[in-house]
C-alpha positions as CSV (number, residue, x, y, z in Angstrom):
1,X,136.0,151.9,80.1
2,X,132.4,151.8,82.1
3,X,132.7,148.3,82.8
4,X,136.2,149.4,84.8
5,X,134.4,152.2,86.4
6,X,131.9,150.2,87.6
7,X,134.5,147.5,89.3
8,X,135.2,150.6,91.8
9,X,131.9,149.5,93.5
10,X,133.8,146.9,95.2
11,X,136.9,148.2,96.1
12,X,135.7,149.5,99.5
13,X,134.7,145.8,100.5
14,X,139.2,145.3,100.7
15,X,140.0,147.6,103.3
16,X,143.6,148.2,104.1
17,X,144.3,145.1,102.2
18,X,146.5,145.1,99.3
19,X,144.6,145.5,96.2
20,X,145.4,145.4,92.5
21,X,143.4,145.7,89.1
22,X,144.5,144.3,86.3
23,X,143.4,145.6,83.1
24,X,143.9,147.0,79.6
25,X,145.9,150.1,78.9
26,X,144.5,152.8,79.3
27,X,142.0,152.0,81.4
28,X,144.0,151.4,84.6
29,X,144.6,155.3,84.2
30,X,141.1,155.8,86.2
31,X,143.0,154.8,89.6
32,X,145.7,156.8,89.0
33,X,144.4,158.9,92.0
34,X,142.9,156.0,93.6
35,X,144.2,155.3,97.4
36,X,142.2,152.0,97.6
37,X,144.0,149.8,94.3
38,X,146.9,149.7,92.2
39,X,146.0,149.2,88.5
40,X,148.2,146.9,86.5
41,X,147.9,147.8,82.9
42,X,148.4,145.5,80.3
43,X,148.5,146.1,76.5
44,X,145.6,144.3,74.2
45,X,147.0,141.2,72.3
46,X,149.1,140.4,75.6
47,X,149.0,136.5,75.8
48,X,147.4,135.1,78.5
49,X,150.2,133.8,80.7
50,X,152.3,137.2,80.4
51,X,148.8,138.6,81.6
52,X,149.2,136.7,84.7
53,X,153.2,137.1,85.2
54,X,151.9,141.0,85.1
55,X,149.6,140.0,88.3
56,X,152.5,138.7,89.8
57,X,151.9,136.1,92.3
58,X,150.7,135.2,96.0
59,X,147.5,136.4,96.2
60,X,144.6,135.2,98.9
61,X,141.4,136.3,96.2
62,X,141.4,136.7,92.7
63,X,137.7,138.0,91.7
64,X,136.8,137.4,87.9
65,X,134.7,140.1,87.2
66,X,134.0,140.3,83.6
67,X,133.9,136.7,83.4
68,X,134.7,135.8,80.0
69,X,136.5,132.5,78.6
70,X,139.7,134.9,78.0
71,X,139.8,136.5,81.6
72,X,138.9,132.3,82.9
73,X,141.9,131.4,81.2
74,X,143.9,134.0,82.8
75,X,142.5,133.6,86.3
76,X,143.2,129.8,86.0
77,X,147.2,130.8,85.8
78,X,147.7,133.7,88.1
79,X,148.9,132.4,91.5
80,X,146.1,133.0,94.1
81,X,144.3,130.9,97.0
82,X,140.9,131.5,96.0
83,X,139.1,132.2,93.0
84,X,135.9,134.0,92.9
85,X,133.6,134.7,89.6
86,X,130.9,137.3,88.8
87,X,127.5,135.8,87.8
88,X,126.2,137.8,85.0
89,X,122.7,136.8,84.7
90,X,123.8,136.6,80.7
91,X,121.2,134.1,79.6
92,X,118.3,136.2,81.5
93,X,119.4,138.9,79.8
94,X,119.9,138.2,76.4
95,X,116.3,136.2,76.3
96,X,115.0,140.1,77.4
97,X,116.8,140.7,74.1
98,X,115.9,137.9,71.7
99,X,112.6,137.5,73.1
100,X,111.4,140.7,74.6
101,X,110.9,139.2,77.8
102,X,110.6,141.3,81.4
103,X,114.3,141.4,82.6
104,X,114.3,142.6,86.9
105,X,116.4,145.3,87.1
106,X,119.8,144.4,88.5
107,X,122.7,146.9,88.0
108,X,125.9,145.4,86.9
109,X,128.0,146.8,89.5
110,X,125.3,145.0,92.2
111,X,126.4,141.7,90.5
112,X,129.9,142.7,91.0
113,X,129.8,143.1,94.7
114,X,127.6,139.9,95.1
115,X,131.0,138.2,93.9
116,X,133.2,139.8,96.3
117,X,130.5,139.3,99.3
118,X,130.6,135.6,98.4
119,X,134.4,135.7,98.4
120,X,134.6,137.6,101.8
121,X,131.2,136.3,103.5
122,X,129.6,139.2,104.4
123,X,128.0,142.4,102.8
124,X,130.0,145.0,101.8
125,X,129.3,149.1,101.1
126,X,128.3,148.5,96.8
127,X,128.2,152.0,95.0
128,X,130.8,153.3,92.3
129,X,133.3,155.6,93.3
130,X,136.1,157.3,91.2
131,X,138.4,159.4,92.2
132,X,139.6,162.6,90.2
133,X,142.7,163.9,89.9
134,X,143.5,167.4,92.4
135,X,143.3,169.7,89.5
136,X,142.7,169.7,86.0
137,X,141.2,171.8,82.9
138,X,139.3,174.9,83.5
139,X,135.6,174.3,83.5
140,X,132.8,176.7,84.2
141,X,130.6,176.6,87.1
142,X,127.3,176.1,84.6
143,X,128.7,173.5,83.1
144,X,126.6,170.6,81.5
145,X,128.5,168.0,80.2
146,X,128.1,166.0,76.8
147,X,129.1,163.2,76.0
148,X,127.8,162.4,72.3
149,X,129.9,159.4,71.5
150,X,129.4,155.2,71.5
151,X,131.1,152.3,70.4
152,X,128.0,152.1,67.6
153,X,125.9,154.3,65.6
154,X,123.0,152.8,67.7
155,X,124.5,154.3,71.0
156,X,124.8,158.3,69.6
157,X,121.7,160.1,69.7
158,X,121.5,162.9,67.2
159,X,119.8,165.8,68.8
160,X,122.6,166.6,70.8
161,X,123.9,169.8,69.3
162,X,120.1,171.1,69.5
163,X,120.3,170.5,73.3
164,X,123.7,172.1,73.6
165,X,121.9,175.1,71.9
166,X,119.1,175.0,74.2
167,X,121.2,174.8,77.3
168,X,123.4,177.9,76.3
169,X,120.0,179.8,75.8
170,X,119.3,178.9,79.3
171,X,122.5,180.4,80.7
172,X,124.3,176.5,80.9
173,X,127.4,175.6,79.1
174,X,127.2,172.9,77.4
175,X,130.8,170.8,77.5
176,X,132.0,168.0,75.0
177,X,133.7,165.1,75.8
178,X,134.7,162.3,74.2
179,X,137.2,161.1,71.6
180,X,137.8,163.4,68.9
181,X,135.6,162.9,65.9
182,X,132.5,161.9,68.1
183,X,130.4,165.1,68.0
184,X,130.9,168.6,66.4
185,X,131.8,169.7,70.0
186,X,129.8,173.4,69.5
187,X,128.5,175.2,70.8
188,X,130.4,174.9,73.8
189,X,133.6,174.3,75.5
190,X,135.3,171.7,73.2
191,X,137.2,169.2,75.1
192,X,136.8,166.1,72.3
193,X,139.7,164.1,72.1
194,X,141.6,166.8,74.1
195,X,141.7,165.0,77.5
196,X,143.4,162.0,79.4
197,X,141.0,159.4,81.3
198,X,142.4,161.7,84.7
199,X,141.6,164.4,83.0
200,X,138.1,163.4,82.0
201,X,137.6,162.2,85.1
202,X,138.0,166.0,86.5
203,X,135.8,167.4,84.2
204,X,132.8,165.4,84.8
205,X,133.2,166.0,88.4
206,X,133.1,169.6,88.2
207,X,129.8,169.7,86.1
208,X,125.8,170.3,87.2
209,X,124.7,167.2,85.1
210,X,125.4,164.8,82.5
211,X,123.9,163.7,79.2
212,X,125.0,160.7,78.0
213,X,124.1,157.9,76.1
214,X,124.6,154.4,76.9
215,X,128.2,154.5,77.2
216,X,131.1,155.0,79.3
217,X,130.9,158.7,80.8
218,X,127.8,157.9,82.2
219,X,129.2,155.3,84.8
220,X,132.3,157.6,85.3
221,X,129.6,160.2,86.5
222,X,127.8,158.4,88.7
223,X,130.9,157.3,90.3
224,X,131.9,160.8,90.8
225,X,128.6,161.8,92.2
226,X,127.4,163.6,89.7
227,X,124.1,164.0,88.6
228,X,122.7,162.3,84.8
229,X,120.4,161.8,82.3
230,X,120.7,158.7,80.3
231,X,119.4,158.1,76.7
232,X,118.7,154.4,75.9
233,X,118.1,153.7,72.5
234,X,118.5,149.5,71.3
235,X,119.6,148.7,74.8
236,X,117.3,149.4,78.3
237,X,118.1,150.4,81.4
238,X,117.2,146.3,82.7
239,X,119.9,144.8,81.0
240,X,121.8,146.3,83.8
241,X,123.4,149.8,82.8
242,X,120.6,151.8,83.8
243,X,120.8,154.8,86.8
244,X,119.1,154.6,90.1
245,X,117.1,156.8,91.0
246,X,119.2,159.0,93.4
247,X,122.0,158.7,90.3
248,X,119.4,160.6,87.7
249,X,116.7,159.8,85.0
250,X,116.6,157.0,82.5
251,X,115.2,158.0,79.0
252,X,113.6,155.8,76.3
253,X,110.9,155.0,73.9
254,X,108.8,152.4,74.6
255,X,108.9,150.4,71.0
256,X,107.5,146.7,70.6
257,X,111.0,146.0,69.1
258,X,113.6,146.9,72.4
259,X,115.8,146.0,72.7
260,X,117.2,144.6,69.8
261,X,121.0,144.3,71.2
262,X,122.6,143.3,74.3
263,X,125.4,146.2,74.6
264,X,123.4,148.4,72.1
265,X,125.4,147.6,68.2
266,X,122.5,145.5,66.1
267,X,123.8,144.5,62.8
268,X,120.8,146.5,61.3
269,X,118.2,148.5,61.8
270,X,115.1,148.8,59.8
271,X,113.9,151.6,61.5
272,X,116.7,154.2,61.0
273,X,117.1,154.0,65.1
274,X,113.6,155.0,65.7
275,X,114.3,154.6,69.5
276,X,116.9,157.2,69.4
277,X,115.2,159.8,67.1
278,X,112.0,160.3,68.9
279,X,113.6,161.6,72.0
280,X,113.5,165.1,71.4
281,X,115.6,168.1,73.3
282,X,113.4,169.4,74.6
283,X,112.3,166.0,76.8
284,X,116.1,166.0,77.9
285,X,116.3,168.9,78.6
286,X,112.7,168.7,81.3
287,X,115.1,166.0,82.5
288,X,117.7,167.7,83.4
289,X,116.2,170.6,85.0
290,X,115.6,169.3,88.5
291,X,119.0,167.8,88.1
292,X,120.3,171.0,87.8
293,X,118.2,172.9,90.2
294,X,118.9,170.1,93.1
């Protein structure tokens, strides 16, 4: 679901051009509200070639941005003049991994747009942008949101229902979000596995600020403009998933062994996720605060 959000960043670069996104269901349900592309959903399993009858045909530019040998193989049989792939700067970043090299920070979504501007020829405007549907769930003008979940232990950091308590003591709401199952969801307004993607969408935009780790409702923040902190444990900001600056603050722990994983799910750990444990509340919450007060 990030790596969708993040495609958004190029979708200014088409203009009035027709403009489509083809994807797994549910994930096409973050453009419901889009004007700028039409999201063609597909289920997972579907075989390559009724992936591509799905594209339908005649297009001037397919762009390949997750470039794997499955969505290759699919590009390969959709019907288009030109065929532009994203360059992922993989083996750079997985030697930062395997050999704890200095990786230059490049954000994913940059890499994206470099694809399109060498399909078009020329630069194009490069910043995430989602857009949420006209109404939705009632959320509180204090609102913080939280979203405690991950695809791996390694991505959930564990202090989050002492920060939830610390923000309420501060006058904030604290909000959950996520699937249900990924965090106690109190204290607060509960809203784990009780939203749609649209939905979600709307609730992040109507928040101060944002605590995530590294995981999908921290890209579907930025691209709402909104405000975030993000905890890194096994994975760094470098490896291209990090905020910018005017996005909000990067948090980790600088340990001799990160990172140990490229999208942050090591087999093991021997340290009991060390990099996750020693970032206390009370440092995300210091975070936060000019978040808040800007």
């Amino acid at each position: 679901l990030g790596d969708v959000a993040l495609v958004s960043a190029v979708l200014d670069a088409f203009g009035e051009h027709e403009a489509a996104l083809l994807t797994y269901e549910p994930f096409g349900e973050l453009y419901r509200h889009d004007p700028r592309v039409r999201a063609i959903q597909i289920p997972r399993g579907t075989k390559p070639a009724e992936a591509a009858r799905a594209a339908g045909k005649g297009w001037d530019l397919l762009l390949d941005l997750h470039a794997k040998p499955l969505t290759f193989l699919i590009s390969q049989l959709i019907s288009a003049r030109r065929r532009v792939r994203v360059k992922k700067r993989a083996l750079r970043r997985r030697l930062g991994v395997w050999f704890k090299l200095k990786v230059p920070f490049v954000p994913v979504f940059k890499l994206y747009c470099e694809a399109a501007e060498r399909a078009i020829g020329r630069e194009i405007p490069c910043k995430p942008k989602l857009y949420p549907p006209p109404s939705g769930p009632e959320v509180p003008e204090n609102a913080v949101v939280l979203a405690p979940g991950g695809r791996s232990p390694a991505r959930r950091w564990p202090y989050f229902p002492e920060l939830a308590e610390l923000l309420l003591s501060e006058g904030y709401t604290p909000v959950w979000v996520g699937l249900r199952g990924e965090g106690r969801g109190e204290p607060g307004l509960n809203f784990l596995g009780k939203t749609s993607i649209p939905e979600l969408l709307w609730v992040i935009s109507k928040a101060k600020a944002l605590v995530s780790g590294d995981t999908a409702p921290l890209h579907l923040a930025r691209g709402l403009g909104v405000k975030a902190v993000a905890i890194f444990g096994p994975t760094t900001p470098e490896l291209g998933f990090g905020l910018l600056p005017e996005e909000g603050v990067n948090l980790g722990v600088n340990l001799p062994c990160r990172p140990c994983a490229l999208h942050g799910n090591p087999r093991k750990c021997p340290y009991n996720y060390k990099c996750l444990r020693e970032i206390k509340p009370e440092e995300v919450y210091r975070a936060l605060l000019p978040l808040l007060r800007g």
